[in-house]
DOLUMDREN-273058 format. One line per field, with one value per residue: residue number from 1; residue in three letters; x negated, y negated, z negated of N, C-alpha, C, O in turn. Coordinates in pm, whole numbers. Each point is the difference from the previous one (the first is absolute). Example, Ala and Ser with C-alpha at 12.3 -4.5 7.8 and 13.67 -1.06 7.14 Angstrom:
2
seq	1  2
type	ala  ser
n.x	-1319  139
n.y	569  -107
n.z	-780  138
ca.x	89  -82
ca.y	-119  -119
ca.z	0  -6
c.x	-90  77
c.y	-120  -109
c.z	0  -73
o.x	-104  -51
o.y	2  -111
o.z	-66  -17
***
This chain:
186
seq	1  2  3  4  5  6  7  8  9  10  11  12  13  14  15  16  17  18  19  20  21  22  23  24  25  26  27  28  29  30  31  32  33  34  35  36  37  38  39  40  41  42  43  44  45  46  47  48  49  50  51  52  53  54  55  56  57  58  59  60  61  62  63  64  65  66  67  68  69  70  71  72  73  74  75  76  77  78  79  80  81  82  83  84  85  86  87  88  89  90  91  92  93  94  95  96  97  98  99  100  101  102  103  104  105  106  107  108  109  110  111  112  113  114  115  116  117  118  119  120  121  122  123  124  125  126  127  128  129  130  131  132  133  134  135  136  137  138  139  140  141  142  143  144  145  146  147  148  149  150  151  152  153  154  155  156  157  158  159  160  161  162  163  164  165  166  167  168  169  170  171  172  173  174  175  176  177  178  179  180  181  182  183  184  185  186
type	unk  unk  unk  unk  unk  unk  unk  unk  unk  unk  unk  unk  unk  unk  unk  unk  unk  unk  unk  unk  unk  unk  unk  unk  unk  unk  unk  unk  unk  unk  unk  unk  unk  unk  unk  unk  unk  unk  unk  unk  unk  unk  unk  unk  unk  unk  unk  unk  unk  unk  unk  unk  unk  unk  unk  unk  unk  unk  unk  unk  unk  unk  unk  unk  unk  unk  unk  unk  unk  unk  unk  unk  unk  unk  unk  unk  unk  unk  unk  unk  unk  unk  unk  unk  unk  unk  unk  unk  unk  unk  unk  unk  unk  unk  unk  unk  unk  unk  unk  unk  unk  unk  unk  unk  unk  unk  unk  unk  unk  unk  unk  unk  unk  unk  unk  unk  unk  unk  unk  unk  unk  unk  unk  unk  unk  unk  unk  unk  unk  unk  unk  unk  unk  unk  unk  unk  unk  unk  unk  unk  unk  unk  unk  unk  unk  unk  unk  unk  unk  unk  unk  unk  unk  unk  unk  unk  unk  unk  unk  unk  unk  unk  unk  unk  unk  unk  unk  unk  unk  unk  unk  unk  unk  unk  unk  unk  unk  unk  unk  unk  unk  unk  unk  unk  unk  unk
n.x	-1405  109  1  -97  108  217  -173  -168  59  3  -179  -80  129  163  -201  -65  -4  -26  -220  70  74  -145  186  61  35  -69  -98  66  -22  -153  47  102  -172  -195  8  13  -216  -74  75  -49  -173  -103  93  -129  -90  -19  24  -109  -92  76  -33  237  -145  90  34  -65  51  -187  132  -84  242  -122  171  -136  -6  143  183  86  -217  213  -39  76  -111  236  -163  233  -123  169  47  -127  72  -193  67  -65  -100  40  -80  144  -246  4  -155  57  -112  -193  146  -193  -53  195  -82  -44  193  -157  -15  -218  215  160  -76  212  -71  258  -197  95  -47  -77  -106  80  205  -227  112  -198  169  -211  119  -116  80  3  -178  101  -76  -220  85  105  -127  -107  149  59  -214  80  25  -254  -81  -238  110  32  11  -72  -120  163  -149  186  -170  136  -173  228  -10  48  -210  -167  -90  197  -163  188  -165  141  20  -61  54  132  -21  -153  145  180  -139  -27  117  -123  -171  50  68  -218  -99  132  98  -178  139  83
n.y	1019  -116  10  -149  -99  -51  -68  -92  -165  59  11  -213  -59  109  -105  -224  110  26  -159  204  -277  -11  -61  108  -12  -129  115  173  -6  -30  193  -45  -112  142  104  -80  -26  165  140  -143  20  180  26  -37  115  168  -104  12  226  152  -234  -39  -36  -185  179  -249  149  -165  127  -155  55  42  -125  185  -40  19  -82  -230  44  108  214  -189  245  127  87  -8  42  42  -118  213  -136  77  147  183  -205  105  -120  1  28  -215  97  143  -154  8  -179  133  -52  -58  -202  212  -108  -101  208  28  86  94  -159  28  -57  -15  -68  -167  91  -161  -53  38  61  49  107  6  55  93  207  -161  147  -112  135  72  214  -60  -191  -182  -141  -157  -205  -222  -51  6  -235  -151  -121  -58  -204  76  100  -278  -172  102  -134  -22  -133  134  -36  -58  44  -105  -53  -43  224  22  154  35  100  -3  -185  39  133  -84  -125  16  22  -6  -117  150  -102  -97  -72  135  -41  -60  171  42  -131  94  189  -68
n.z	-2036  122  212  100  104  173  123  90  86  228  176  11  165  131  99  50  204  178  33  -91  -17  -139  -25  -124  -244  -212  -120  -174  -208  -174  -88  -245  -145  -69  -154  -210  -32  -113  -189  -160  -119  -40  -220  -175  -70  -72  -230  -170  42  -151  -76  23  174  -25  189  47  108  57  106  112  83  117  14  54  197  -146  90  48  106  78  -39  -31  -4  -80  44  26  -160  109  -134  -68  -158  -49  -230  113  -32  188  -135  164  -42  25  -120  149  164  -104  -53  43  -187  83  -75  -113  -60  -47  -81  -6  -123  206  -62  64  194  -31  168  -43  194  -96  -174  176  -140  -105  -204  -99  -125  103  -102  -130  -93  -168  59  -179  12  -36  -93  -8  78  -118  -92  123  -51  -195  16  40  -186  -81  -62  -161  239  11  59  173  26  127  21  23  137  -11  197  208  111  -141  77  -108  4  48  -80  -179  -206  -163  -113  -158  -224  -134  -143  -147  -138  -103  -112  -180  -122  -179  -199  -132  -187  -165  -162  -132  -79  -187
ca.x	-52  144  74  -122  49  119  -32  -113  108  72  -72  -26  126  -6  -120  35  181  -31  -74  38  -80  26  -17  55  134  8  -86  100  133  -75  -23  120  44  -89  102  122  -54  -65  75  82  -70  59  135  31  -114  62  111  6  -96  -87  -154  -45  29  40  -91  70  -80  150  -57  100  -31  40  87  42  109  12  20  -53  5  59  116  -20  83  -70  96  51  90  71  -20  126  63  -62  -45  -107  -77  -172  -47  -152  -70  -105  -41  -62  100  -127  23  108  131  28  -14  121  19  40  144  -29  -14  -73  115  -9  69  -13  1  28  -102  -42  -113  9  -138  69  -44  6  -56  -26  -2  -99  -48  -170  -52  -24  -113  -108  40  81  -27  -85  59  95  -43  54  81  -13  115  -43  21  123  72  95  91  -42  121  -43  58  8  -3  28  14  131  8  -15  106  -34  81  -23  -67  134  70  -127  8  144  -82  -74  58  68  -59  -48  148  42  -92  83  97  -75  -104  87  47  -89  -63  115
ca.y	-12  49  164  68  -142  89  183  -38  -12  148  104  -44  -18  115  99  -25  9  156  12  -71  15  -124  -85  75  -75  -147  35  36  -115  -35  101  33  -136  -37  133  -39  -127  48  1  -152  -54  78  -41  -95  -6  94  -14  -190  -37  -61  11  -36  -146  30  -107  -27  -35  -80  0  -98  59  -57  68  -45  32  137  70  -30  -148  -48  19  -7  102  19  156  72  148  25  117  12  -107  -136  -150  16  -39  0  -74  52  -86  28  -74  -47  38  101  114  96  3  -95  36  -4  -69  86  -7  40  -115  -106  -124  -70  -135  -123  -142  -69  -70  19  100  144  24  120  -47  124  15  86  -13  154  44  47  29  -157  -22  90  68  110  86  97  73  49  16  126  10  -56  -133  -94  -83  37  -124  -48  -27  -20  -156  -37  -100  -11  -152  66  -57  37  94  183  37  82  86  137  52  41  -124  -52  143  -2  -95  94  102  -165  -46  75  33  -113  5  83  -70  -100  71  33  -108  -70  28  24
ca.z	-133  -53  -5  -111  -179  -35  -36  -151  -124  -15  -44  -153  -67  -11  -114  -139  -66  -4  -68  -122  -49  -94  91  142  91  45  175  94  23  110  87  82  54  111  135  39  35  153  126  22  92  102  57  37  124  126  62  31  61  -117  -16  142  45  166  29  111  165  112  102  86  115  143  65  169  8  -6  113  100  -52  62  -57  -80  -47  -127  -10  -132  -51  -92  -70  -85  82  43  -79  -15  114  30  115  122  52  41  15  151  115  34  -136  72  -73  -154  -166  -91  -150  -151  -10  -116  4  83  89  65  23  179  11  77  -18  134  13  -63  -78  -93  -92  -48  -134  -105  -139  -8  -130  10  -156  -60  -78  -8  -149  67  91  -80  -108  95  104  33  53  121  -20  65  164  63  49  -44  143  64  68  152  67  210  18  152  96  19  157  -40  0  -68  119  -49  125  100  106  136  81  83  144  78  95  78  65  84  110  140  101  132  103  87  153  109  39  105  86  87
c.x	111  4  -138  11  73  -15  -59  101  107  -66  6  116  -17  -66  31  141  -43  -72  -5  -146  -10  -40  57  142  -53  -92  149  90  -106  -36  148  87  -77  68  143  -10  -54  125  103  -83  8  96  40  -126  99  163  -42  -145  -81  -121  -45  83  57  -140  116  -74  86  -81  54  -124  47  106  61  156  15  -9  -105  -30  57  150  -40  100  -96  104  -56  75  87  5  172  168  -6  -22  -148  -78  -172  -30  -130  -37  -136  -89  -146  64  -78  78  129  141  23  -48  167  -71  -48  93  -11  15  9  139  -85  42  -83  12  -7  -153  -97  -67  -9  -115  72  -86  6  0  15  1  -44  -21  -144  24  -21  -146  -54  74  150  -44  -77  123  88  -35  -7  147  78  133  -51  16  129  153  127  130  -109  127  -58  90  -17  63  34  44  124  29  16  156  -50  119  -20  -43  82  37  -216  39  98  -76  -70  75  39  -112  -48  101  17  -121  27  106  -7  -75  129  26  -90  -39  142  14
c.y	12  112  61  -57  112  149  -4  -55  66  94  -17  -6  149  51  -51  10  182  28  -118  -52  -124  -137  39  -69  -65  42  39  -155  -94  44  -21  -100  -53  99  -91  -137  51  54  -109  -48  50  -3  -194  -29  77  -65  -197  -54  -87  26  -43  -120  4  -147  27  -26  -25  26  -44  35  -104  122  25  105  177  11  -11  -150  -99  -29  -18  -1  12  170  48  176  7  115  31  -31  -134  -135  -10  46  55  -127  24  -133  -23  -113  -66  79  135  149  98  45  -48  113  -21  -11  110  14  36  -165  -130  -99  -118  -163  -27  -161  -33  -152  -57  134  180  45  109  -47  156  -49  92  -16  137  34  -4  -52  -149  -10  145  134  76  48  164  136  101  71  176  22  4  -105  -49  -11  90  -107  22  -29  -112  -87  13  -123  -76  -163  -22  -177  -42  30  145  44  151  129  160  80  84  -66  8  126  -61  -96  29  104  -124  -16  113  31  -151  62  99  -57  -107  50  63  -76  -104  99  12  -115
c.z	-105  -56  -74  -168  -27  -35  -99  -84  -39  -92  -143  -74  4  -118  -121  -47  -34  -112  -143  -53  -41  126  134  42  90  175  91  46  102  173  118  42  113  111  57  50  184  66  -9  128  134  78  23  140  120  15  19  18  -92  21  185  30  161  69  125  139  87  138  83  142  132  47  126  15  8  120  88  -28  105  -130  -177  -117  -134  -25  -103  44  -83  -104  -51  78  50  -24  -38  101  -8  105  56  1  104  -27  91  84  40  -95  91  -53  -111  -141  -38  -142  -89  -51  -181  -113  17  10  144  3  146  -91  122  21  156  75  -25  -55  -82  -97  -44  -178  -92  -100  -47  -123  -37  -181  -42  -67  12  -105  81  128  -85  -20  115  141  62  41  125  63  77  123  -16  15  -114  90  105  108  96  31  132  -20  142  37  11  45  -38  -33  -97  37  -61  97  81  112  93  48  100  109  96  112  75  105  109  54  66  46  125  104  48  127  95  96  108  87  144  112
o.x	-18  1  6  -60  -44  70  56  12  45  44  40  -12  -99  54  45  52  4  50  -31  -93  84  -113  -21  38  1  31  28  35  31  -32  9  100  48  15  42  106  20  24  84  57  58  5  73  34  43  57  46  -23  -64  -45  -114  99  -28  -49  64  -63  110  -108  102  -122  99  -50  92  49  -74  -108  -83  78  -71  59  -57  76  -115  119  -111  80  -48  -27  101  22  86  -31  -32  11  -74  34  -111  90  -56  39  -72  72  71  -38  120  80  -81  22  74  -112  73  72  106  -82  -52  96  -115  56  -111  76  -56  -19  12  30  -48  -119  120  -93  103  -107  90  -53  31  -79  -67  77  -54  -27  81  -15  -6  54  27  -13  8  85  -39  49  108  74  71  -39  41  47  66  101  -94  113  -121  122  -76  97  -96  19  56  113  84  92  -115  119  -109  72  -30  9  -8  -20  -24  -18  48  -51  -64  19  -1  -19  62  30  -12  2  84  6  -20  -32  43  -84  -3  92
o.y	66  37  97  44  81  78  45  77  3  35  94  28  26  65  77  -43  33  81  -119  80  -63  -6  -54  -21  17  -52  -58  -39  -21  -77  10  2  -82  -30  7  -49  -65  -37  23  -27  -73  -12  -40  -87  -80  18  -62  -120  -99  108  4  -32  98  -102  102  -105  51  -60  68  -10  -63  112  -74  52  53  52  89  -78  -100  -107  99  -86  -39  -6  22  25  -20  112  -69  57  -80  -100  -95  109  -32  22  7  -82  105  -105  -89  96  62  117  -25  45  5  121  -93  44  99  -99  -2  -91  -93  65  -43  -35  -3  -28  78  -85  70  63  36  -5  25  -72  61  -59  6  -106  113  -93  63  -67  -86  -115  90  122  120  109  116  119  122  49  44  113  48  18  -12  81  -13  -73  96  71  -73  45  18  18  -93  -34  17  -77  28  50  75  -72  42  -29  32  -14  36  33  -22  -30  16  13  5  22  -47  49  -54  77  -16  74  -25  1  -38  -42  2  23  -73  -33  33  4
o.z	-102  -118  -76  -98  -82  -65  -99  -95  -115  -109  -69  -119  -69  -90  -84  -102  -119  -78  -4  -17  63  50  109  115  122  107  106  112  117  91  123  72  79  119  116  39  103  115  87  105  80  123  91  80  83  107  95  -10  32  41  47  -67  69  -50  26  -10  19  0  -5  11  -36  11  35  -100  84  26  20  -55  17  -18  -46  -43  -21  -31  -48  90  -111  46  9  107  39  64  -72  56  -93  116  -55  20  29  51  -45  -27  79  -5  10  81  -92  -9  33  -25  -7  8  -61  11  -64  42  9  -105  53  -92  77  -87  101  101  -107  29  8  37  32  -8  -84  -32  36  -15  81  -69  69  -37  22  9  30  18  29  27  -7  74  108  10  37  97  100  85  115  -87  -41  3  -33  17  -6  1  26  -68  76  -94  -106  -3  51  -42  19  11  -46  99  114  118  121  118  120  121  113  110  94  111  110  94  106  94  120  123  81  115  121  117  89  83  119  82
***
């Protein structure tokens, strides 16, 4: 609806500036202050999210172990050089491979707690009233992510591991198991 105000007050600033005629300033200066009010607006809408509000959602999950629910593990990917982390999670033991993090956005935190658990909190943009959704809604702002927190609530037992170090293990272990079945059969 904007952009329909900005053209129509464009259009009018243009004609009564072109077409000489008694009353005509005062429509242009009108015309061109309503033009310079729609694109302020615009721009303050597309860079600080004017005319919209953040709504926040907390979803808190039961957390079982990335790997194996013998080994209660929390893996992470490294990214980059490795100050930045994807953490693989799972949350039931039925889930054939860990969920990795959103990465759009997003910080993390390890707590420390009895119970594993993940806390998901969404931050989202949505129109503050009927009147800017009306005005902005050709923009398609609504629900778009603000930030998004994952907080892994771990155990002390839990151990948190880059899926490199579970590759190395895993081999480890399948080399004692070999050299255990050797060994008993000798």
């Amino acid at each position: 609806m904007i952009i329909v105000i900005l053209i129509l007050a464009a259009i009018l600033f243009i004609y009564f500036n072109v077409i000489p005629g008694k009353g005509h300033t005062l429509v242009s200066w009108i015309s061109l202050i309503i033009t310079l009010l729609c694109v302020l607006g615009i721009v303050a809408h597309d860079y600080n999210h004017w005319g919209m509000k953040t709504e926040t959602q907390t979803k808190t999950q039961h957390l079982v172990s990335s790997a194996s629910p013998n080994l209660p593990l929390l893996l992470y990917q490294p990214l980059g050089n490795g100050t930045e982390k994807v953490y693989l999670y799972k949350t039931n033991n039925n889930q054939k491979k860990p969920r990795a993090i959103k990465l759009d956005k997003v910080s993390t935190k390890i707590n420390h707690g009895k119970q594993p658990s993940l806390k998901i909190r969404t931050t989202r943009y949505v129109y503050k009233d009927n009147f800017s959704r009306m005005m902005f809604n050709i923009f398609n702002h609504n629900n778009e992510l603000k930030h998004r927190e994952y907080t892994f609530t771990l155990p002390s037992n839990w151990k948190i591991i880059s899926t490199k170090d579970m590759q190395k293990l895993q081999k480890q272990m399948q080399e004692k198991m070999h050299a255990q079945k050797a060994a008993s059969l000798h």
